[in-house]
C-alpha positions as CSV (number, residue, x, y, z in Angstrom):
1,X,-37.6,-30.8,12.5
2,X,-40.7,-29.3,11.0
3,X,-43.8,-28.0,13.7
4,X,-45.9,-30.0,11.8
5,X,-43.6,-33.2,12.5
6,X,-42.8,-31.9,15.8
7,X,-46.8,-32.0,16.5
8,X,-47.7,-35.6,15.3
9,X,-44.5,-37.4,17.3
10,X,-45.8,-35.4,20.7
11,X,-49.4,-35.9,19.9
12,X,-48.5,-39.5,19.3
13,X,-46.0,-39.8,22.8
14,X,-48.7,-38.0,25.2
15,X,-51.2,-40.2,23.8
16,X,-49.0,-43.4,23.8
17,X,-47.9,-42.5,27.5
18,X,-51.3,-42.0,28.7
19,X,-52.7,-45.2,26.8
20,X,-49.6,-47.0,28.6
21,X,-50.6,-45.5,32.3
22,X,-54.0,-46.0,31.9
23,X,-53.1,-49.9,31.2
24,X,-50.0,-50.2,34.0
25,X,-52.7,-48.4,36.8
26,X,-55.8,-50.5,35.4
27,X,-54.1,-53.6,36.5
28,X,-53.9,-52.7,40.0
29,X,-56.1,-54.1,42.7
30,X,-58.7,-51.8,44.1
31,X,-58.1,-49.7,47.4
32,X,-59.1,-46.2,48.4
33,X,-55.6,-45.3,48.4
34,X,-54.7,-46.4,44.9
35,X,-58.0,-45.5,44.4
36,X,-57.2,-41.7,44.9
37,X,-53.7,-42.3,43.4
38,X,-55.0,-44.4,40.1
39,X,-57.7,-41.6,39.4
40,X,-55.4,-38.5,40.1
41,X,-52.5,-39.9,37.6
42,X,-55.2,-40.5,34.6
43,X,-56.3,-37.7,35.1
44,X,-52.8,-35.4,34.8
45,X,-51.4,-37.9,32.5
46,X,-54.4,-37.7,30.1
47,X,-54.4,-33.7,30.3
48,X,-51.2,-33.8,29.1
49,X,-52.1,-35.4,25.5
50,X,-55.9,-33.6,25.6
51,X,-53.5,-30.1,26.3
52,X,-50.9,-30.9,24.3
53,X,-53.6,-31.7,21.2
54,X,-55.5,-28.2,22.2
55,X,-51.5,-26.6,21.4
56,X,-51.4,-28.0,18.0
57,X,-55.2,-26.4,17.3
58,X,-54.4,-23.1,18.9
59,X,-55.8,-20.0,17.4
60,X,-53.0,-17.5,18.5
61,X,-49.7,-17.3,19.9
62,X,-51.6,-16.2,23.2
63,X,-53.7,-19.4,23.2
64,X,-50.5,-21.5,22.6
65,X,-48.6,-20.4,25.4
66,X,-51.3,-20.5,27.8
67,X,-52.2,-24.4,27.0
68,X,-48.4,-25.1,26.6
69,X,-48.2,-23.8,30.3
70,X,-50.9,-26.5,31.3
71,X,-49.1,-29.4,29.8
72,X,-46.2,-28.9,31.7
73,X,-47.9,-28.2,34.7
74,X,-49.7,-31.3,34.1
75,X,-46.8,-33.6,33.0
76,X,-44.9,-32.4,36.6
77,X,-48.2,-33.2,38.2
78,X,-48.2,-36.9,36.9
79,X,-44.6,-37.1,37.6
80,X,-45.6,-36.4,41.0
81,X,-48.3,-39.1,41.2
82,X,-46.0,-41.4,39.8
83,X,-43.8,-41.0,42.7
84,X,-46.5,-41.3,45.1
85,X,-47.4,-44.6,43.6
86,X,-43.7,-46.3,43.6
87,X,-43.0,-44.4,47.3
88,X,-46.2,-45.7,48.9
89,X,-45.1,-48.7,47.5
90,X,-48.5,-49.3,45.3
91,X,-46.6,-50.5,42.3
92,X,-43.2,-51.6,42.0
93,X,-40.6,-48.7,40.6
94,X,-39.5,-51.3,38.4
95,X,-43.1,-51.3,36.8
96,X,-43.3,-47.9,36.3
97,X,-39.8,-47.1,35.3
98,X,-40.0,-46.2,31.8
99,X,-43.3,-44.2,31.7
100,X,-41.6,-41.9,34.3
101,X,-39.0,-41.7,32.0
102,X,-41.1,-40.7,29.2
103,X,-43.1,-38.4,31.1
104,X,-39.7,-36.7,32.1
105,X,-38.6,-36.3,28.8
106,X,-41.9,-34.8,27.5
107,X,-41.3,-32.7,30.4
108,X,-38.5,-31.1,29.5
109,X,-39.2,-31.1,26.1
110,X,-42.7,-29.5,26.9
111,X,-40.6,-27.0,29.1
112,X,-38.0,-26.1,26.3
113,X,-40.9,-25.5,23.9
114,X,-42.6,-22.9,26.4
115,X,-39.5,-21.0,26.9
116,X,-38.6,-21.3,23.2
117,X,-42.2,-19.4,22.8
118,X,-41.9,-17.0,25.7
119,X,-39.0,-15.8,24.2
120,X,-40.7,-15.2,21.2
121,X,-43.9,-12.6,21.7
């Protein structure tokens, strides 16, 4: 696969997944907890696609890397708050299932990519 195709399908996925969170969280009723939860997982999850974008416009190889680095940071941190959701038992696993599965695999693709590039100087 081309970078340039590479770029649009992840652009579109961390955009898609954080579109999908945002709706899946919105739905929830208000509480301080999910409150805190709701706001820390839109907030990771939409880093990831704002990072992700900021790869594709990089001005170096150095730039690349270093916002690559934030979107896997980021997609582990929204992994994280999905867990705190579904383990404090603020939305059903069964809700959430296939956005953490999404947000896995853009994980470990996100991952591959950095090491792919830190291999490369």
């Amino acid at each position: 696969m081309k970078q340039e195709e590479f770029n649009e399908r992840f652009r579109n996925r961390t955009k898609g997944l954080a579109l999908s969170v945002i709706g899946v969280v919105g739905d929830l009723a208000y509480s301080d907890a999910i409150g805190i939860l709701r706001k820390q997982l839109v907030r990771s999850v939409t880093s990831v696609a704002a990072n992700f974008r900021a790869v594709c416009r990089a001005r170096s190889e150095r730039e690349r890397f270093s916002k690559l680095c934030i979107v896997v940071e980021e997609a582990d941190e929204t992994l994280f708050w999905m867990e705190m959701m579904t383990e404090g038992k603020f939305i059903t696993k069964e809700k959430i299932d296939g956005l953490y599965n999404e947000a896995t695999e853009i994980l470990k693709v996100m991952s591959a990519f950095k090491k792919r590039l830190s291999q490369n100087p």
